[in-house]
C-alpha positions as CSV (number, residue, x, y, z in Angstrom):
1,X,0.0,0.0,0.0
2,X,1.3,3.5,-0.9
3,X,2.1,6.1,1.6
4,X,-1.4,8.6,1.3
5,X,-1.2,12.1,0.4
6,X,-2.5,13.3,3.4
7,X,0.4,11.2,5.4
8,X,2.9,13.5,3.0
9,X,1.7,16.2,4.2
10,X,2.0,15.1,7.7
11,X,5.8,14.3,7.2
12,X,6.6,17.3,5.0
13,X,5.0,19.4,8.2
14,X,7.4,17.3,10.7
15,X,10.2,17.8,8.0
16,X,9.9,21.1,9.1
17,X,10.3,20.6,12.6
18,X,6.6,20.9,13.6
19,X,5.1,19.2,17.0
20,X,2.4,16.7,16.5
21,X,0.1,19.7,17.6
22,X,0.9,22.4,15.6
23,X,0.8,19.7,12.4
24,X,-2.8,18.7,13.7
25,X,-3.9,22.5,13.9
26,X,-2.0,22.9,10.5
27,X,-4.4,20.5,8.6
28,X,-7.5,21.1,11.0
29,X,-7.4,17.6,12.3
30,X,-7.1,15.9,16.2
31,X,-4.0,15.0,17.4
32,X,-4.8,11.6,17.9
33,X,-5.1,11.9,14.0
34,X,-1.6,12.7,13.5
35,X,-0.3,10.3,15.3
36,X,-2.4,7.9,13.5
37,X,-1.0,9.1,10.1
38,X,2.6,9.4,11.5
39,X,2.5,5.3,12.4
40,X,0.6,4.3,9.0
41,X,3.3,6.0,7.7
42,X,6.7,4.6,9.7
43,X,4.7,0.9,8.7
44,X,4.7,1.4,5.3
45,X,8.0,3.1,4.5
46,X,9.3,0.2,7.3
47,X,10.6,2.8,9.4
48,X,10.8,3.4,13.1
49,X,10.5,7.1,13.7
50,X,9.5,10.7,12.3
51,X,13.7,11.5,11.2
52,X,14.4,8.0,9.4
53,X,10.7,8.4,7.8
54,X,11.5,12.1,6.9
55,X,14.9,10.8,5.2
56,X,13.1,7.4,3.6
57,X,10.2,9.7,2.2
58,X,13.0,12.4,0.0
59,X,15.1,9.2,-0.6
60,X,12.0,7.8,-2.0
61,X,10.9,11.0,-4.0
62,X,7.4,11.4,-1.8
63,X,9.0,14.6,-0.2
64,X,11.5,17.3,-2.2
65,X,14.3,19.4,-0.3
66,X,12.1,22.2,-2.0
67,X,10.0,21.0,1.3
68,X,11.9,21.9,3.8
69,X,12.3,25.2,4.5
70,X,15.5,26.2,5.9
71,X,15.8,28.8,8.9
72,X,16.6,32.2,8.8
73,X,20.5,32.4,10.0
74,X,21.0,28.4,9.5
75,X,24.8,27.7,9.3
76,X,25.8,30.6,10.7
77,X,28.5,30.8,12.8
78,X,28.6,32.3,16.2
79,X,30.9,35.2,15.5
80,X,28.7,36.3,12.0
81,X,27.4,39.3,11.7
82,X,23.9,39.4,11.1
C-alpha cells in the first residue's frame, strides 16, 4: 500500500520541525489523527521514527528538499554578523 497524500503532508510538516500539535492545527485535524498518520506511515515506509521516515520519504521522491524550509540564519556561525 502507498504512503497517502494526506500522510505526506503530515511528514513534510514534521520535515519542518513541527510538533504533532501544531501539524494537527496545521491540517484542521485531532491529534490523535496525527499520530495515527505518522505510524501508518513509519509501517509502510518500514521505518521506526519521524527522522528516518522524513529521510526514507525524500530518498523515495514522496517529499523534495524544495520542502523543507531552511531557517533564517541556518549555518551561521557564532561570530557572523547578522
Amino acid at each position: 500500500m502507498a504512503v497517502t497524500a494526506r500522510e505526506i503532508a503530515v511528514l513534510r510538516l514534521a520535515a519542518n520541525g513541527s510538533t504533532n500539535q501544531a501539524i494537527a492545527s496545521t491540517l484542521g485535524i485531532s491529534k490523535e489523527a496525527v499520530l495515527s498518520r505518522m505510524q501508518s506511515a513509519f509501517r509502510k515506509l518500514r521505518v521506526n521514527d519521524r527522522t528516518q521516515a522524513v529521510a526514507v520519504a525524500l530518498r523515495l521522491g514522496l517529499l523534495s528538499l524544495d520542502d523543507v524550509v531552511v531557517p533564517e540564519g541556518a549555518n551561521r556561525w557564532h561570530g557572523d554578523a547578522p
